[in-house]
BAVEX-146999 format. One line per 4 residues: their letters; for each residue x, y, z of N, C-alpha, C, O, CB. Coordinates in Angstrom, 2 decimals, always signed. Glycine has a CB too. Example, Ala and Ser with C-alpha at 12.3 -4.5 7.8 and 13.67 -1.06 7.14 Angstrom:
// residues 2
as) +13.19:-5.69:+7.80:+12.30:-4.50:+7.80:+13.20:-3.30:+7.80:+14.24:-3.32:+8.46:+11.31:-4.47:+9.05 ~ +12.85:-2.25:+7.08:+13.67:-1.06:+7.14:+12.90:+0.03:+7.87:+13.41:+1.14:+8.04:+14.08:-0.60:+5.72
//
This chain:
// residues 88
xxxx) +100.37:+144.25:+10.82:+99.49:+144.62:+11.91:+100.32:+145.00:+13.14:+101.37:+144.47:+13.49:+98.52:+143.47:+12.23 ~ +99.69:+145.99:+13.72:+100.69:+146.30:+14.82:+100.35:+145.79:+16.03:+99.27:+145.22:+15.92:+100.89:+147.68:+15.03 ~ +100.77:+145.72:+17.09:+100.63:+144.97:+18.57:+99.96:+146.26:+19.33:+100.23:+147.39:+18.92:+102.37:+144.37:+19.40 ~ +99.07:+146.05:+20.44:+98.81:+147.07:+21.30:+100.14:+147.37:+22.35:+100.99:+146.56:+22.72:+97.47:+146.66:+22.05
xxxx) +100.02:+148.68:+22.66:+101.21:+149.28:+23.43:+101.21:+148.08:+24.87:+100.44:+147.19:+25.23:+100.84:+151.27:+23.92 ~ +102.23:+148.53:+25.30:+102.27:+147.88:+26.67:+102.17:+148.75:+28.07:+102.97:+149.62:+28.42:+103.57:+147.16:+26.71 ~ +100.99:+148.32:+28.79:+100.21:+149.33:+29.92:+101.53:+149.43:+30.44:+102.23:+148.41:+30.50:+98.82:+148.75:+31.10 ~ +102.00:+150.68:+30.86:+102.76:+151.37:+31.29:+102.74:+151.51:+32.92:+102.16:+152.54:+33.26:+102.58:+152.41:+30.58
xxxx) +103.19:+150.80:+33.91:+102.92:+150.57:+35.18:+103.15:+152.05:+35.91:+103.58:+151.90:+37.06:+103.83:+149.35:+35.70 ~ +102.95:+153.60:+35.48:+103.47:+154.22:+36.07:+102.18:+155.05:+36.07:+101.37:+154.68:+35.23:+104.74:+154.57:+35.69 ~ +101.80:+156.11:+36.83:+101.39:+157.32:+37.05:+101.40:+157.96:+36.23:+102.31:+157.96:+35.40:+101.82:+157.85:+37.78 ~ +100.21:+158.87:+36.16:+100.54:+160.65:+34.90:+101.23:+161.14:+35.21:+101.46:+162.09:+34.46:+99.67:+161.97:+34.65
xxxx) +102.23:+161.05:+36.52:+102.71:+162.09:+36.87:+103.93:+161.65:+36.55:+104.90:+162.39:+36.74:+102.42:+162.58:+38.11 ~ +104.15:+160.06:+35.90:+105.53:+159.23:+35.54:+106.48:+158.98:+36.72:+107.70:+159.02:+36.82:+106.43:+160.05:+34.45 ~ +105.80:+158.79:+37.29:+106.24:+157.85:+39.42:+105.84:+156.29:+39.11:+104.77:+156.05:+38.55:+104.60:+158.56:+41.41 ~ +106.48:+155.54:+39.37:+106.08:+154.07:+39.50:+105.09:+153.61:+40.13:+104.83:+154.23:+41.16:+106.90:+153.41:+39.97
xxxx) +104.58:+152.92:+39.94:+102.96:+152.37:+40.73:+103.38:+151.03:+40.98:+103.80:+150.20:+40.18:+101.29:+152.34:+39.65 ~ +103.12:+150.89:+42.89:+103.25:+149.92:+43.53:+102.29:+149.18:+43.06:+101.23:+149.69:+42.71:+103.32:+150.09:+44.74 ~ +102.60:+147.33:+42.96:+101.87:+146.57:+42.47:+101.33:+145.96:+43.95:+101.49:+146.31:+45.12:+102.58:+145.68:+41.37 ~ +100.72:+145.03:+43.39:+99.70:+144.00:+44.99:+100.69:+143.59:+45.87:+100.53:+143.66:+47.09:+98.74:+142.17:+44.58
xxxx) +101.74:+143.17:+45.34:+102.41:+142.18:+45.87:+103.14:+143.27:+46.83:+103.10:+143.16:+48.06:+103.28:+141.19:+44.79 ~ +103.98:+144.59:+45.99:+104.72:+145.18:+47.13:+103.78:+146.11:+47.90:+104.26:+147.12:+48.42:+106.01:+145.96:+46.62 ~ +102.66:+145.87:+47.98:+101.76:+147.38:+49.33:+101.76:+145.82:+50.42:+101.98:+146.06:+51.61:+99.07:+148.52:+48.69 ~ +101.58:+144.62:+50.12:+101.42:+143.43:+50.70:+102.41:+143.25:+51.45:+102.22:+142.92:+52.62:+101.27:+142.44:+49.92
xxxx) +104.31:+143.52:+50.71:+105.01:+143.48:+51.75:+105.24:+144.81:+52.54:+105.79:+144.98:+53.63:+106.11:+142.91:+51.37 ~ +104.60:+145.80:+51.58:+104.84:+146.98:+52.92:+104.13:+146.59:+54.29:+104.66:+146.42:+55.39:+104.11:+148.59:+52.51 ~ +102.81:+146.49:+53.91:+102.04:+146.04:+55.40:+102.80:+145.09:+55.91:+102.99:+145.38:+57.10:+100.51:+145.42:+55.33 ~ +103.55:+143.65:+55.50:+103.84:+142.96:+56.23:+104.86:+143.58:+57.36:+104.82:+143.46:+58.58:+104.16:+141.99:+55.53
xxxx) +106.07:+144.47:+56.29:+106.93:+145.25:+57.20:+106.68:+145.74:+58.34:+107.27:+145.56:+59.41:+107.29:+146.12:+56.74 ~ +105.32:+146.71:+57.96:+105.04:+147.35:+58.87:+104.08:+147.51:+60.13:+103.51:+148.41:+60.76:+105.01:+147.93:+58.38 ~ +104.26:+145.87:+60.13:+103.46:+144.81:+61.19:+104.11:+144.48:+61.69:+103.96:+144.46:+62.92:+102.74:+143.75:+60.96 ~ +105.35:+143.96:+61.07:+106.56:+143.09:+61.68:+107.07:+144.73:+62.58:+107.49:+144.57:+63.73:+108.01:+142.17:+60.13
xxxx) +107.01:+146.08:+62.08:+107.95:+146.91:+62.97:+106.78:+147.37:+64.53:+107.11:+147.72:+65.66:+108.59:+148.59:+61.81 ~ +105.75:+147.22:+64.07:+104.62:+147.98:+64.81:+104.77:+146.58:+66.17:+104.65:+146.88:+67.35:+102.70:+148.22:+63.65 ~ +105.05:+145.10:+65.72:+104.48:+144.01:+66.47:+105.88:+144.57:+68.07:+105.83:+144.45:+69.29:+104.65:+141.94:+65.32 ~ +107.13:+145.26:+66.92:+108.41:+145.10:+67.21:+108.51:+146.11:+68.48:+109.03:+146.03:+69.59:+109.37:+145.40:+65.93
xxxx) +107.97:+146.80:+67.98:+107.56:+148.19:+69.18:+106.27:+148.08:+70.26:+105.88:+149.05:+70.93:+107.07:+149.69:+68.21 ~ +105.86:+147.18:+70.30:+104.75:+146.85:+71.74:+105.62:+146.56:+72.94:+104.96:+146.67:+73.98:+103.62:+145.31:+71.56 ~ +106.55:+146.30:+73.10:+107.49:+145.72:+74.20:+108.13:+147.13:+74.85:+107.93:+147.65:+75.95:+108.81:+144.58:+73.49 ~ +109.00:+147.56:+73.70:+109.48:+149.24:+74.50:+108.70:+150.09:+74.82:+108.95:+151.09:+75.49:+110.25:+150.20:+73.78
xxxx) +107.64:+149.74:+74.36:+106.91:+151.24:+74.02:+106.22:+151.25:+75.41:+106.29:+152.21:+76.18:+105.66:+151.35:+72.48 ~ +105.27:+149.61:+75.76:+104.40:+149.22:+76.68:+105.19:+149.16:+78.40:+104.67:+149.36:+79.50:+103.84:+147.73:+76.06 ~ +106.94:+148.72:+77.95:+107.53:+148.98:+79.53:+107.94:+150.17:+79.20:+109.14:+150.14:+79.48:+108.79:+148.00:+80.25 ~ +107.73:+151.06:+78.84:+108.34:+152.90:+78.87:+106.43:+153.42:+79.67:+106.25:+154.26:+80.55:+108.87:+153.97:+76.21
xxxx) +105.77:+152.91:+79.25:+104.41:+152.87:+79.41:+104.41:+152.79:+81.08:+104.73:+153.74:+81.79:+103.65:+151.58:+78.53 ~ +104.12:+151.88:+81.42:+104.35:+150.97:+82.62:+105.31:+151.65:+83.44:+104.87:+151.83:+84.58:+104.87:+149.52:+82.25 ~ +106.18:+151.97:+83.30:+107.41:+152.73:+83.96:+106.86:+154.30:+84.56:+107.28:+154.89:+85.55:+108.74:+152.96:+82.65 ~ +105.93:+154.66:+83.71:+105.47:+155.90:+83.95:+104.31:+155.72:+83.96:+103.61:+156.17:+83.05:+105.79:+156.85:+83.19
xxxx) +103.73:+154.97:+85.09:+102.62:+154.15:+86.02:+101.54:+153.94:+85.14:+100.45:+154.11:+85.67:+102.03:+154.95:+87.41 ~ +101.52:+153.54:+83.65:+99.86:+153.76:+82.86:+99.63:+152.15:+83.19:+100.41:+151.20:+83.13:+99.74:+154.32:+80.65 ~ +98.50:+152.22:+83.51:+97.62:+150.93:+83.79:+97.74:+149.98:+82.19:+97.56:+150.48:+81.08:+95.70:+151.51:+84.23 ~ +98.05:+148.70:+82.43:+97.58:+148.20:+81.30:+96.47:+147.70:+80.63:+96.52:+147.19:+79.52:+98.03:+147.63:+81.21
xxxx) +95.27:+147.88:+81.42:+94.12:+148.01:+80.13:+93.86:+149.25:+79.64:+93.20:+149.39:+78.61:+92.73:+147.55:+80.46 ~ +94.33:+150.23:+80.30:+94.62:+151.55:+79.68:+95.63:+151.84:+78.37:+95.41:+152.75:+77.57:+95.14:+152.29:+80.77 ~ +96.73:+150.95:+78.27:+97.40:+150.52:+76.99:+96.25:+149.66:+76.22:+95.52:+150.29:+75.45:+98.85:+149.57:+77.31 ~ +96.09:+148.61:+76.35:+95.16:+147.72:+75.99:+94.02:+148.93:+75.17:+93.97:+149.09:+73.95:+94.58:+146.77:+77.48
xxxx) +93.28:+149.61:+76.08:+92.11:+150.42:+75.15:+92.90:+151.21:+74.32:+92.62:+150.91:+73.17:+90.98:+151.44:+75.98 ~ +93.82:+152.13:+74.36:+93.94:+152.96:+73.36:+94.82:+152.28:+72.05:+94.73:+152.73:+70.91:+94.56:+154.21:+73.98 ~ +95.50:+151.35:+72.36:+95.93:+150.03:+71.08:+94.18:+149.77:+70.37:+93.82:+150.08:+69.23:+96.76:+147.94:+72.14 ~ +93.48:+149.22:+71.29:+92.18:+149.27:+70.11:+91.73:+150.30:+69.63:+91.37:+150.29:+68.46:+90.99:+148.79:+70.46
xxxx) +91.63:+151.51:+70.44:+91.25:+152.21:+69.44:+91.87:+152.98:+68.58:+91.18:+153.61:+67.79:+90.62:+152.74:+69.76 ~ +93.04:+153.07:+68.56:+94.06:+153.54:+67.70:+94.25:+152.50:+66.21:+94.76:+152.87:+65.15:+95.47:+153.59:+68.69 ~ +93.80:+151.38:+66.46:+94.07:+150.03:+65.38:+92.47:+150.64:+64.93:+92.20:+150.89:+63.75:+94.36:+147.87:+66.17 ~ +91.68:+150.78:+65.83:+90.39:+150.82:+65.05:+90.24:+152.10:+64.24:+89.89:+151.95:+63.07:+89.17:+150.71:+66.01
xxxx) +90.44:+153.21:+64.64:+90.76:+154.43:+63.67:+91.44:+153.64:+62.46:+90.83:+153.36:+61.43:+91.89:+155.70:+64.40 ~ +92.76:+153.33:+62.71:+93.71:+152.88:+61.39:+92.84:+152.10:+60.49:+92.69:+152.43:+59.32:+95.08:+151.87:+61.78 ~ +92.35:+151.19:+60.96:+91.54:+149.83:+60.09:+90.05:+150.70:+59.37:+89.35:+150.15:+58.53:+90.87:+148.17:+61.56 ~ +89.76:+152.22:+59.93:+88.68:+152.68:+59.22:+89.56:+153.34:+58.32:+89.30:+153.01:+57.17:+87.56:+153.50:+59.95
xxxx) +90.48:+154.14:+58.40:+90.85:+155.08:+57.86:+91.29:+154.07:+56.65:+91.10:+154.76:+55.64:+91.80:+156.05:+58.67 ~ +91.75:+152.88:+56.25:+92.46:+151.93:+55.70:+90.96:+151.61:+54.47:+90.93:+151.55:+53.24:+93.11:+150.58:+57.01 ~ +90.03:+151.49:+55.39:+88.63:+150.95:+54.84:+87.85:+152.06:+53.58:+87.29:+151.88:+52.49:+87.51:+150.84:+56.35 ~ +88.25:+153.47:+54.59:+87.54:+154.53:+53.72:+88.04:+154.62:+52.91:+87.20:+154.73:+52.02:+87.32:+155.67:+54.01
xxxx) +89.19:+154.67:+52.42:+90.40:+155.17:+51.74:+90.36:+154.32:+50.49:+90.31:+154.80:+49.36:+91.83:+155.02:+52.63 ~ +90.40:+152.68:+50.84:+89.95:+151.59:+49.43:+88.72:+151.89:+49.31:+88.64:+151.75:+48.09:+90.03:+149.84:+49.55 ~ +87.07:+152.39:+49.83:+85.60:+152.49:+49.74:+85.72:+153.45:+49.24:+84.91:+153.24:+48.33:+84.68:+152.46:+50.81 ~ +86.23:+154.85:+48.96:+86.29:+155.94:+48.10:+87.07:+155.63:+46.40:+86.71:+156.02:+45.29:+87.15:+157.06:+49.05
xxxx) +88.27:+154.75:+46.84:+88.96:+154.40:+45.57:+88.29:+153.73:+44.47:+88.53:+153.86:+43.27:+89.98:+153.62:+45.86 ~ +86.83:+152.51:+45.41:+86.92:+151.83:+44.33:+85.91:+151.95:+43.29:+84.88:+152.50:+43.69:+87.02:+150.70:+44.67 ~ +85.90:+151.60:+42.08:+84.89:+152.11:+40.92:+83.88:+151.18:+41.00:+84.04:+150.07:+41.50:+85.47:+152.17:+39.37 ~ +82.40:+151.76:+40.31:+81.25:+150.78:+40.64:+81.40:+149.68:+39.44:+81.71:+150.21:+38.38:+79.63:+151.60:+40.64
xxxx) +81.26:+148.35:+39.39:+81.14:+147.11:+38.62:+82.71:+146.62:+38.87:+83.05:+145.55:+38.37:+80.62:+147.36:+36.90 ~ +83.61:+147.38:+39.60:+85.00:+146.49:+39.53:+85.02:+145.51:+41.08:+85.92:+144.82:+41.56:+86.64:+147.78:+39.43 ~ +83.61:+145.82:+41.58:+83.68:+144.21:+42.34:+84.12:+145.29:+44.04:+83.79:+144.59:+45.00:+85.56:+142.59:+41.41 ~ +84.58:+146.35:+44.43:+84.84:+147.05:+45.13:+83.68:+147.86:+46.14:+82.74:+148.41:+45.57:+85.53:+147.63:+44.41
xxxx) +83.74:+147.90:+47.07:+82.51:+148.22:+47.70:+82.43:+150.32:+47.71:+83.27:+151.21:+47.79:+82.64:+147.29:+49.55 ~ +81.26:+150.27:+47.60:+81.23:+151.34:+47.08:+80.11:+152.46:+47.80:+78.93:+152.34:+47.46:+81.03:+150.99:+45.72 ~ +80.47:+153.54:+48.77:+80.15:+154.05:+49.67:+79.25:+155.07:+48.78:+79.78:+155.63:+47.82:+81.25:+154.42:+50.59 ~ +77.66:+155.34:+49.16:+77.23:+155.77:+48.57:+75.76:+156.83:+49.33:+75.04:+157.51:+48.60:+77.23:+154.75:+47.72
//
């Protein structure tokens, strides 16, 4: 009797497919670089007189774009019965 193949972690296109764990540490990275850049970014800001709730609003709404665009992106991906919310 033969064994079933072994799911092949890659793409049709034969590119590797990131698993949970590494898109998990990408975001972490790229929290840790984004947290890293509020300091230069906000006194380069400040230096060239922008008010800081004027930083303050466009950080929210720039996070809030990101966090939809993040939302639509898994709500289009996911298939109906795999538990994924599903925009319709």
């Amino acid at each position: 009797m033969s064994r079933p193949a072994a799911r092949d972690s890659r793409t049709p296109g034969g590119s590797p497919r990131l698993g949970r764990e590494a898109w998990g540490a990408l975001a972490v990275l790229g929290a840790a670089v984004l947290w890293g850049l509020i300091g230069p970014v906000a006194n380069g800001l400040s230096d060239r007189g922008v008010n800081p709730v004027t930083m303050a609003t466009w950080r929210s709404l720039i996070a809030g774009v990101g966090f939809a665009a993040i939302w639509l992106v898994r709500a289009l991906r996911a298939r109906p019965g795999s538990g994924g919310v599903v925009v319709a």
